[in-house]
N, CA, C and O atoms as a GROMACS GRO file, in nm:
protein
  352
    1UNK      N    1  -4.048   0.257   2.660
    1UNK     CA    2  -4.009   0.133   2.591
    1UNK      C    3  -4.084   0.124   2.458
    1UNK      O    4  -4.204   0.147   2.442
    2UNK      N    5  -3.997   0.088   2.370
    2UNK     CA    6  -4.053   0.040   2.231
    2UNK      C    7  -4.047  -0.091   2.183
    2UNK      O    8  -3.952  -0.168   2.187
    3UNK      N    9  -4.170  -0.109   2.134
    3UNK     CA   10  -4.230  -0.262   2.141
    3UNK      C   11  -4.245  -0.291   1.974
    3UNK      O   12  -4.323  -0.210   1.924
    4UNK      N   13  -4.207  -0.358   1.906
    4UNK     CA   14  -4.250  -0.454   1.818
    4UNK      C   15  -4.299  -0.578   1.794
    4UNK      O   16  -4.257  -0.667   1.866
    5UNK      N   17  -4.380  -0.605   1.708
    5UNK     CA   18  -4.439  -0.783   1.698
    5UNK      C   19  -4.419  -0.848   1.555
    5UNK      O   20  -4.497  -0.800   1.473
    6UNK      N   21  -4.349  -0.929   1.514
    6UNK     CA   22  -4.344  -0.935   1.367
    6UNK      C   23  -4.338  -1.093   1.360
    6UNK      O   24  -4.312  -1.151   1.466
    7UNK      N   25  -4.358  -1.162   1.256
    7UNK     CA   26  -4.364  -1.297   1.145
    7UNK      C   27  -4.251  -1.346   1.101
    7UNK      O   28  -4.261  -1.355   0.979
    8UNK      N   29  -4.163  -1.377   1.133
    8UNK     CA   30  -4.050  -1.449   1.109
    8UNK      C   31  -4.059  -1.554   0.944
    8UNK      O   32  -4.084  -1.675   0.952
    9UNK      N   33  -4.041  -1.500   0.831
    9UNK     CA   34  -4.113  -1.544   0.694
    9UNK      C   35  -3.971  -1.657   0.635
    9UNK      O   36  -3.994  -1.755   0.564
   10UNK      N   37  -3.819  -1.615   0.686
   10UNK     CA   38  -3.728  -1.681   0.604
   10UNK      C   39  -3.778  -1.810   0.615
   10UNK      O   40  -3.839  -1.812   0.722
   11UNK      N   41  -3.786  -1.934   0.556
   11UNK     CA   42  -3.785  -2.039   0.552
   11UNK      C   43  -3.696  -2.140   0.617
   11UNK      O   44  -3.708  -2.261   0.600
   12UNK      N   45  -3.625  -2.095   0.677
   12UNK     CA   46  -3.528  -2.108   0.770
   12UNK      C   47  -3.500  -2.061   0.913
   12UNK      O   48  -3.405  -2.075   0.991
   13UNK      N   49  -3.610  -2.005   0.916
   13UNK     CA   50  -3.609  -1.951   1.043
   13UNK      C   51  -3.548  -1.756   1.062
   13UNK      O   52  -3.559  -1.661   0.985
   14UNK      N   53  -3.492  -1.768   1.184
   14UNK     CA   54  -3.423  -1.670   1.184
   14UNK      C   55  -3.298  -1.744   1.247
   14UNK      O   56  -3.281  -1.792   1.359
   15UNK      N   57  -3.202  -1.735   1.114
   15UNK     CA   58  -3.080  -1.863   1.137
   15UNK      C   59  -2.936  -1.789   1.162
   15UNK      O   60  -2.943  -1.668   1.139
   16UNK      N   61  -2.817  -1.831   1.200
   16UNK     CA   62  -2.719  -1.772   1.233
   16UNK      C   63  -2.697  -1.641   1.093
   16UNK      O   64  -2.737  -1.531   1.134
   17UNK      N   65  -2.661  -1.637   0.991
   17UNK     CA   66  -2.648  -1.509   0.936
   17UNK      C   67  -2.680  -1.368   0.946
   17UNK      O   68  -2.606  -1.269   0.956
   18UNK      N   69  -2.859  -1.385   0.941
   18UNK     CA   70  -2.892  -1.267   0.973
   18UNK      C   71  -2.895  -1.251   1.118
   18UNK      O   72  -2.846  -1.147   1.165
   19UNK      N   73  -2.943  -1.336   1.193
   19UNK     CA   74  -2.899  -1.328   1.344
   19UNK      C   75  -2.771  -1.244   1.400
   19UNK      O   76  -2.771  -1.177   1.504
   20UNK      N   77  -2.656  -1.262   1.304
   20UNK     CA   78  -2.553  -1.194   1.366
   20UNK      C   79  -2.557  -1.073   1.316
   20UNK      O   80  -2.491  -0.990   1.380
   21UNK      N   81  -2.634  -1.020   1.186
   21UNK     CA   82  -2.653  -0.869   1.134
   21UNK      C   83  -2.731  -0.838   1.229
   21UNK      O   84  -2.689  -0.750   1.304
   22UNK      N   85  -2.837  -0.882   1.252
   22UNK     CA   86  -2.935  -0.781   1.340
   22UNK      C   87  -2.873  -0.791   1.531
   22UNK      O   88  -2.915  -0.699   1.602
   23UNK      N   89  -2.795  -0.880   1.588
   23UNK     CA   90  -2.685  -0.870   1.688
   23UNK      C   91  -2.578  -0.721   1.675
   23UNK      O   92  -2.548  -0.637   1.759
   24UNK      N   93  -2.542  -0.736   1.535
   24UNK     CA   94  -2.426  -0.620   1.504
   24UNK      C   95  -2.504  -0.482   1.525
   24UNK      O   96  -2.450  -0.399   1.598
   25UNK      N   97  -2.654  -0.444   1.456
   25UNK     CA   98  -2.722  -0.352   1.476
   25UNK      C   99  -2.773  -0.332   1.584
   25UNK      O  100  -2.810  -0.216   1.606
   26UNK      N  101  -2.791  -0.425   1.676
   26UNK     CA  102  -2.852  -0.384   1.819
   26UNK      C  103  -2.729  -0.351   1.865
   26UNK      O  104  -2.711  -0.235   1.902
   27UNK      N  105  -2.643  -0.428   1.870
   27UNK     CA  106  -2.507  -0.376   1.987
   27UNK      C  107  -2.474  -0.226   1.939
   27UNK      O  108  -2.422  -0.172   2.036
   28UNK      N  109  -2.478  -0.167   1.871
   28UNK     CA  110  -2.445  -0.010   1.823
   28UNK      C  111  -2.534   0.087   1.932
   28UNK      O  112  -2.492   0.199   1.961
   29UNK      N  113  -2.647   0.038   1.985
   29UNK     CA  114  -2.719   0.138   2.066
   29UNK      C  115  -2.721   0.116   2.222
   29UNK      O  116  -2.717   0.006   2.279
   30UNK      N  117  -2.728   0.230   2.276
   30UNK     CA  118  -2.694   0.209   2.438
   30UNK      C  119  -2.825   0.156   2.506
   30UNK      O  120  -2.830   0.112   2.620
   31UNK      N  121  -2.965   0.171   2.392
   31UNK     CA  122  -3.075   0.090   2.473
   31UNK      C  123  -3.014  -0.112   2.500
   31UNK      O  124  -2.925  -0.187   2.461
   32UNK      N  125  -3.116  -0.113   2.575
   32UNK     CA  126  -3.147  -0.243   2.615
   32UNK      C  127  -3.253  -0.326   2.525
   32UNK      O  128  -3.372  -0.340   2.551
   33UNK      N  129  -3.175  -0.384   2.399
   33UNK     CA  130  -3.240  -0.437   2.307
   33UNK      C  131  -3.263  -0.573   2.411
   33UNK      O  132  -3.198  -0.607   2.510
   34UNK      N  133  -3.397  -0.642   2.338
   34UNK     CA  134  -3.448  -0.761   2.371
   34UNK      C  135  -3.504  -0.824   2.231
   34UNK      O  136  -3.528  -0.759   2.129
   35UNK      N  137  -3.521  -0.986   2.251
   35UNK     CA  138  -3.597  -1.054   2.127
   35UNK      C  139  -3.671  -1.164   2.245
   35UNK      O  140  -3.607  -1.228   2.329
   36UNK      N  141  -3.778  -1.166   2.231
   36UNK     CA  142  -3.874  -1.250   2.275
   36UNK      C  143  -3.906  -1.357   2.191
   36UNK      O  144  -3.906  -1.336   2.070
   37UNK      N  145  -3.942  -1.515   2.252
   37UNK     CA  146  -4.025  -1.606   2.184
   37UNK      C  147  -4.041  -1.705   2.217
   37UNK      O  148  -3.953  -1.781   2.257
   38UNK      N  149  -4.176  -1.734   2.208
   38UNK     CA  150  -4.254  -1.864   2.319
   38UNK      C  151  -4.241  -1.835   2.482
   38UNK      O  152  -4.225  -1.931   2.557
   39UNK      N  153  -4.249  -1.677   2.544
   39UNK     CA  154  -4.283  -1.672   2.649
   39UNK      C  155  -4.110  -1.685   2.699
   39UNK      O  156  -4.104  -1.717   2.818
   40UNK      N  157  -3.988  -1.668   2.642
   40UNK     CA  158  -3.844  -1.615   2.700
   40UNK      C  159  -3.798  -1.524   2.590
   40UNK      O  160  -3.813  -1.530   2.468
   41UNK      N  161  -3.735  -1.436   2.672
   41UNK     CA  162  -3.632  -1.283   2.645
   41UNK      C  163  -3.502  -1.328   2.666
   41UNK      O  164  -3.458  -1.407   2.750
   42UNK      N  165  -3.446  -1.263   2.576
   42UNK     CA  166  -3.333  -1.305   2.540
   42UNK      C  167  -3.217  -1.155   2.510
   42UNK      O  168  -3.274  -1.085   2.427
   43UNK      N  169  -3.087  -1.091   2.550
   43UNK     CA  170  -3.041  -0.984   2.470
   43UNK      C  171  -3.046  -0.967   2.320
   43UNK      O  172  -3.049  -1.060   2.240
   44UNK      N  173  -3.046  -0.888   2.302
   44UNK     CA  174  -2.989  -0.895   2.127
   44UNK      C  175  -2.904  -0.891   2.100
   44UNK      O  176  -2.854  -0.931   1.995
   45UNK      N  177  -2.856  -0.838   2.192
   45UNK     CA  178  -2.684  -0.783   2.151
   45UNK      C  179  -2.592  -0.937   2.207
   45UNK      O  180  -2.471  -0.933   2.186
   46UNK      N  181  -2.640  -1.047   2.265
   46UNK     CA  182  -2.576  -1.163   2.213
   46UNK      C  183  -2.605  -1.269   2.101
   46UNK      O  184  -2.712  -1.327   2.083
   47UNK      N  185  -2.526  -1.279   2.052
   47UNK     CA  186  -2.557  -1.396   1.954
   47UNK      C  187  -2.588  -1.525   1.977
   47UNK      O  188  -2.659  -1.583   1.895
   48UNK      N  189  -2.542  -1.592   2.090
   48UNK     CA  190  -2.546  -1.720   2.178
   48UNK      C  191  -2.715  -1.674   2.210
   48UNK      O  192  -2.820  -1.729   2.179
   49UNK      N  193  -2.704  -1.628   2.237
   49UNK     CA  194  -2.853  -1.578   2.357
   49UNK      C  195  -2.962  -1.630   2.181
   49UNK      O  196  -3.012  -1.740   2.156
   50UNK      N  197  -2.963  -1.525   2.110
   50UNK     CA  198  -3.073  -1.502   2.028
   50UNK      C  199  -3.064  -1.663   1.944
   50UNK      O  200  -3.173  -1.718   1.933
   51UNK      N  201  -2.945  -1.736   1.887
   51UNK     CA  202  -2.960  -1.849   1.870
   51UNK      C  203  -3.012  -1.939   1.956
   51UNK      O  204  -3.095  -2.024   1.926
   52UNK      N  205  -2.960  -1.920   2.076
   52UNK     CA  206  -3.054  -2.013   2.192
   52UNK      C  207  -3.166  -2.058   2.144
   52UNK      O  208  -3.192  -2.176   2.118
   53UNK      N  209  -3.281  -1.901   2.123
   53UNK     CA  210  -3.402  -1.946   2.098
   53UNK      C  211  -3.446  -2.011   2.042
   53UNK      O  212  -3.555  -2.056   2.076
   54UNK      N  213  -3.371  -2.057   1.902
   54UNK     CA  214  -3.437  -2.130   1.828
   54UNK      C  215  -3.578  -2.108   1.722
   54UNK      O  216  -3.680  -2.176   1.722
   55UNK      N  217  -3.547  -1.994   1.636
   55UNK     CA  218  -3.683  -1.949   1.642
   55UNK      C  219  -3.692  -2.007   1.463
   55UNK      O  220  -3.605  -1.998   1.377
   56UNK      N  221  -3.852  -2.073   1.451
   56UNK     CA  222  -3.856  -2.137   1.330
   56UNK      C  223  -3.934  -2.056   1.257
   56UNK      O  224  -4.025  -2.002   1.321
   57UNK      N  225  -3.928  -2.033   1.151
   57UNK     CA  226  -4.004  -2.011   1.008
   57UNK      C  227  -4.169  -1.994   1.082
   57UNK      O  228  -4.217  -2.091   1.141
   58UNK      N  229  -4.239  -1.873   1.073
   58UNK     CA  230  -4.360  -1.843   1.137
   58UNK      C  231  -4.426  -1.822   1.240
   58UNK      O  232  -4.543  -1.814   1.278
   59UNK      N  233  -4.270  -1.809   1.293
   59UNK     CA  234  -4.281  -1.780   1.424
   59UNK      C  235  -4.308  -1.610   1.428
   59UNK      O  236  -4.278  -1.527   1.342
   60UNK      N  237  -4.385  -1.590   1.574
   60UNK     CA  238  -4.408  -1.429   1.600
   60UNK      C  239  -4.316  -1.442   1.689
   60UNK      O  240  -4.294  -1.544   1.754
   61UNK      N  241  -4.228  -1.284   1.699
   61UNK     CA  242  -4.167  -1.259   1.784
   61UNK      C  243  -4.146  -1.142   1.797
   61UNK      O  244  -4.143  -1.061   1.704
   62UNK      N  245  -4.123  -1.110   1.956
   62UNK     CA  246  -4.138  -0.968   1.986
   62UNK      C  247  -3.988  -0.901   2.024
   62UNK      O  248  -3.910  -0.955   2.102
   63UNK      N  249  -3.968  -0.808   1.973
   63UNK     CA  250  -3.829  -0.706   1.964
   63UNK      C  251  -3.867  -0.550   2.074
   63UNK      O  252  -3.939  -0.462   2.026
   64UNK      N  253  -3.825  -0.540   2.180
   64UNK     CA  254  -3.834  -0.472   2.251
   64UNK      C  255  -3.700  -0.386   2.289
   64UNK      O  256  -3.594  -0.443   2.315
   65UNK      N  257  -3.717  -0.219   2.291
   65UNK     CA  258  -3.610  -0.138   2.316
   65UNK      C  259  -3.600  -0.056   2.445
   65UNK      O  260  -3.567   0.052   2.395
   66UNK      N  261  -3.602  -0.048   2.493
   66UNK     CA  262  -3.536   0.086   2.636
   66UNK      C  263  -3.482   0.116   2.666
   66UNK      O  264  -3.428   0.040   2.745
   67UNK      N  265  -3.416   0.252   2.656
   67UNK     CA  266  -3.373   0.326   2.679
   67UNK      C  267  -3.322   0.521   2.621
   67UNK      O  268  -3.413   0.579   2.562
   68UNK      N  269  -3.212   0.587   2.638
   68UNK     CA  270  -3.233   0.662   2.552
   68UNK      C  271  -3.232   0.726   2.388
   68UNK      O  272  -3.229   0.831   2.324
   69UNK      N  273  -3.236   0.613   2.380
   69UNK     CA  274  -3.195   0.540   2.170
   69UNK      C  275  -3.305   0.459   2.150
   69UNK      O  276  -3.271   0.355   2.095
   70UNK      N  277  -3.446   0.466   2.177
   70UNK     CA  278  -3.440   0.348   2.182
   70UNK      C  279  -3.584   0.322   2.015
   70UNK      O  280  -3.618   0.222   1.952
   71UNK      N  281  -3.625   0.466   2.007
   71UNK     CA  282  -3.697   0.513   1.915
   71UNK      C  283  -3.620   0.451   1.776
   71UNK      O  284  -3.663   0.375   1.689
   72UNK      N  285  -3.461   0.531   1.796
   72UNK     CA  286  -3.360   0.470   1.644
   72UNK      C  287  -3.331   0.290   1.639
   72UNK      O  288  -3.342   0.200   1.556
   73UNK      N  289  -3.303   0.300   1.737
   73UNK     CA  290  -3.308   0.122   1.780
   73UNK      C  291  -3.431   0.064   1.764
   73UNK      O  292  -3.411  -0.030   1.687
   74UNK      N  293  -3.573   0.069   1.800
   74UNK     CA  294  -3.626  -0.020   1.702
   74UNK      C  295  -3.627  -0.004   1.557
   74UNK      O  296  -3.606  -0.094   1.476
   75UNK      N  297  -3.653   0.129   1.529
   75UNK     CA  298  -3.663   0.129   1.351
   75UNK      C  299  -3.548   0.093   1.287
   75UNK      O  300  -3.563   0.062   1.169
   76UNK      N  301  -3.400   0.087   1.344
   76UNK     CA  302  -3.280   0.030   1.265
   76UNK      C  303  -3.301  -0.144   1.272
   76UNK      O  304  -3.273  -0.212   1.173
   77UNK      N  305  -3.346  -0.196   1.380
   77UNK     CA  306  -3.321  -0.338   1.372
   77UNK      C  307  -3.452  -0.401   1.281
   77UNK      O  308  -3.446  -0.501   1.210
   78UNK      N  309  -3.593  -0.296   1.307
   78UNK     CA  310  -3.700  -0.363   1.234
   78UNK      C  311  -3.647  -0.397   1.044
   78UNK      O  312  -3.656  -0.503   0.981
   79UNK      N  313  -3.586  -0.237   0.990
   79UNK     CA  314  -3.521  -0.219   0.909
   79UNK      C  315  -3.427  -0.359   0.880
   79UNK      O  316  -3.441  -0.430   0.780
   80UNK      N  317  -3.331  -0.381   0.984
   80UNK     CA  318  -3.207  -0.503   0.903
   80UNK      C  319  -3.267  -0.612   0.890
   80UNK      O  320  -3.221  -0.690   0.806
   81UNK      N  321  -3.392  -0.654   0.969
   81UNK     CA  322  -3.464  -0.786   0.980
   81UNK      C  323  -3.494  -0.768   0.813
   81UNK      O  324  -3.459  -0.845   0.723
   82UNK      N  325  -3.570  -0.639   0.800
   82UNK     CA  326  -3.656  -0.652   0.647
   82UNK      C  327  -3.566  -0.670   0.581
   82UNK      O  328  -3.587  -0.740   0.482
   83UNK      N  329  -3.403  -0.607   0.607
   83UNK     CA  330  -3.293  -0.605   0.456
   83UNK      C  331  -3.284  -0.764   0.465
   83UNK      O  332  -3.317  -0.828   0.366
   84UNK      N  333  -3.248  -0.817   0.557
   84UNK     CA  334  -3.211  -0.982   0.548
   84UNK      C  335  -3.320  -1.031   0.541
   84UNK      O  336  -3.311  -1.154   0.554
   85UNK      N  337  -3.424  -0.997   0.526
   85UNK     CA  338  -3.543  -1.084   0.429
   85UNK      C  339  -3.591  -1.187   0.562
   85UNK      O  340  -3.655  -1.292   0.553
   86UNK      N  341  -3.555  -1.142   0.647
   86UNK     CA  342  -3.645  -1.220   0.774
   86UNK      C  343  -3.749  -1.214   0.805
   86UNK      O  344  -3.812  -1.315   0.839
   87UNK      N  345  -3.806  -1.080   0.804
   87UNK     CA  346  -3.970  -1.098   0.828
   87UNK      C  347  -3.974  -0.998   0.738
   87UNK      O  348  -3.869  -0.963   0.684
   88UNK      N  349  -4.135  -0.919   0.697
   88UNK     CA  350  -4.159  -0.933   0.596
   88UNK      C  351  -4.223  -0.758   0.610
   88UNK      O  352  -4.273  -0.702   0.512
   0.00000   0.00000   0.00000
């Protein structure tokens, strides 16, 4: 399993737009993407799910991968977070 921890910097959180880019990039891999925050996991690969959370501007949150992709799958989604200027 591959683990990330990152700072959520948009000022807005992490809000429906990029939410659904980094949804579109997890669903491409056969791992078992996750997004963590405040102690619940959530898929990535839903959009309902990762809005659920609610996650605000400074928030840490953790992005977790497993399976056999799962090396390209974190570095592609850490990657779209940085293109959409979500964390930093």
């Amino acid at each position: 399993m591959k683990e990330i921890s990152v700072t959520v910097i948009d000022p807005v959180g992490l809000h429906a737009r990029p939410a659904t880019v980094a949804v579109n990039a997890a669903s491409k891999f056969k791992s078992e993407v996750k997004v963590a925050y405040k102690g619940r996991s959530v898929n990535m690969k839903s959009i309902m799910g990762v809005m659920s959370l609610g996650i605000p501007t400074q928030s840490e949150i953790t992005v977790s991968c497993e399976g056999e992709d799962e090396d390209v799958a974190i570095q592609t989604i850490e990657e779209v977070l940085r293109q959409q200027k979500v964390i930093s």
